[in-house]
C-alpha angles and dihedrals in degrees: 000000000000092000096044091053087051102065092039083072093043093056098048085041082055096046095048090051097050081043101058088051090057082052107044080050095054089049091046082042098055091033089062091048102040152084116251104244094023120135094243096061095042089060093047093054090044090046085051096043093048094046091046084053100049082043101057092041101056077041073061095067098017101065124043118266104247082052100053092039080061092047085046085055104044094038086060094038098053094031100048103049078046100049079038102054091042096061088050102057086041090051083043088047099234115148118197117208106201095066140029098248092187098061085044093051094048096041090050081050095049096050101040094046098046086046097049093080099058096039103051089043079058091045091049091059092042096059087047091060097042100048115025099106096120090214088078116107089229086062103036130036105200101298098344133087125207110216120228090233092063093047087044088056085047087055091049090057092056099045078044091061094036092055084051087045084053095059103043081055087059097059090073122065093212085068088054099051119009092028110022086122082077088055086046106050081049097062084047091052090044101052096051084046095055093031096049092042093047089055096052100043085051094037082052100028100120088061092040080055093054086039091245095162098146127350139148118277121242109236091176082068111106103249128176121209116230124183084265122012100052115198115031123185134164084270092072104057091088088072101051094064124110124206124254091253130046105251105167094084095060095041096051092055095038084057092043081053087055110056095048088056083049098055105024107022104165098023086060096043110024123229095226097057103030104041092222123119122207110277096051082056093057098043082049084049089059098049097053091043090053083047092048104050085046087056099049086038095055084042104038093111084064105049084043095053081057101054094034109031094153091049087045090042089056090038091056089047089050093040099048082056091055091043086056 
């Protein structure tokens, strides 16, 4: 059953990928043919842009996790040096002939930034998993540890300040044409800010209640040690509950949605459909990536029993000793 399954998946992952040339060549193809700001063309990018997202998303569940984290790195090291270096020759005016700058620059941004949900969901859990022995100095200052709410309202500050800095940017014409790669890099910066903040604050949200932002730690608590979360008290049971419904999936599309909405706005969702101009897109853009990063954060312990099951499989037993 196990190989047949197997080559189920093969053959899907084949055909998406077949599918996503024919359409990388349909949006060269129009791009080439026509106007700038026509209909037609605006259908096209927001046609791209959607099936990239709902790709990258089922790539998601079809490949194993350590893979498509591999794909997630090399996709952003490869697309950004590319979408960067072409704002600047065309800041710097110079035209090669040989290649249309401007579709390779819209096709790297595309990718990388329907790719850049999933794979910083993935990443979030990750450095979870990777850091969350609490002996390390980044987790615990002397006797003191610091909690991630209070570091996720310090990331919403900052997302807070970058989305004033943005529009500042937008009051001056030279941000919107020769150096809109600064306002840019901005939006980028602001969505991992607000997305990463809003995860913590809801991953933390039962100690933000009680206002727990930095205490001593009882060592007179029983704790139990386990390979990643170390240690483990009764305290920490709260974190290790899952809601009633799966929420992951949705939230990693919604936040997919938004930073499109971020980066492209009325390329994504054209103007002239949908009867929303940019800014409203991007406000729009804000809200679902604050939604989003509640949702993973109230659903992390899911997503995480999915890329790790041996180390869930050791954390329930641990955790059902603890519960008695």
């Amino acid at each position: 059953m196990k190989k047949y399954l197997s080559f189920f998946k093969k053959v899907v992952l084949l055909c998406f990928i077949t599918l996503s040339c024919i359409i990388l060549s349909f949006f060269y193809y129009y791009n080439e043919r026509y106007e700038w700001y026509s209909i037609k063309l605006q259908i096209n990018s927001m046609l791209t842009i959607s099936f990239f997202i709902f790709f990258f998303l089922i790539l998601f569940f079809l490949i194993d996790f350590p893979t498509y984290f591999k794909t997630f790195l090399w996709i952003i090291l490869l697309g950004t040096p590319i979408w960067i270096v072409i704002y600047f020759l065309e800041f710097l005016e110079i035209e090669p002939i040989l290649w249309n700058w401007d579709i390779i620059r819209e096709i790297s941004v595309i990718i990388c930034i329907a790719i850049l949900s999933p794979g910083l969901s993935l990443s979030i859990i990750k450095f979870i998993k990777n850091n969350s022995n609490e002996n390390k100095k980044n987790k615990v200052f002397w006797k003191y540890h610091v909690h991630e709410g209070f570091v996720g309202i310090l990331f919403l500050l900052i997302a807070f300040f970058l989305l004033i800095l943005r529009y500042v940017m937008i009051q001056y014409e030279v941000f919107k044409r020769e150096l809109r790669i600064y306002l840019a890099i901005d939006m980028v910066l602001l969505f991992l800010f607000l997305f990463s903040g809003s995860f913590l604050i809801f991953r933390d949200r039962r100690d933000i209640v009680k206002f727990k932002f930095v205490e001593m730690r009882d060592k007179n608590k029983k704790n139990m040690a386990s390979s990643v979360f170390n240690p483990i008290s009764s305290d920490s049971i709260k974190f290790f509950t899952s809601p009633r419904y799966r929420l992951f999936p949705f939230a990693i599309i919604l936040n997919s949605f938004s930073v499109n909405l971020f980066i492209h706005g009325t390329d994504f969702l054209p103007e002239v459909i949908f009867s929303l101009n940019h800014e409203i897109l991007v406000l729009l853009g804000v809200i679902s990536c604050f939604i989003a990063g509640a949702m993973l954060g109230v659903d992390w312990y899911r997503l995480f029993a999915r890329l790790y099951p041996n180390l869930y499989q050791e954390l329930e037993q641990i955790l059902k000793k603890l519960k008695n």
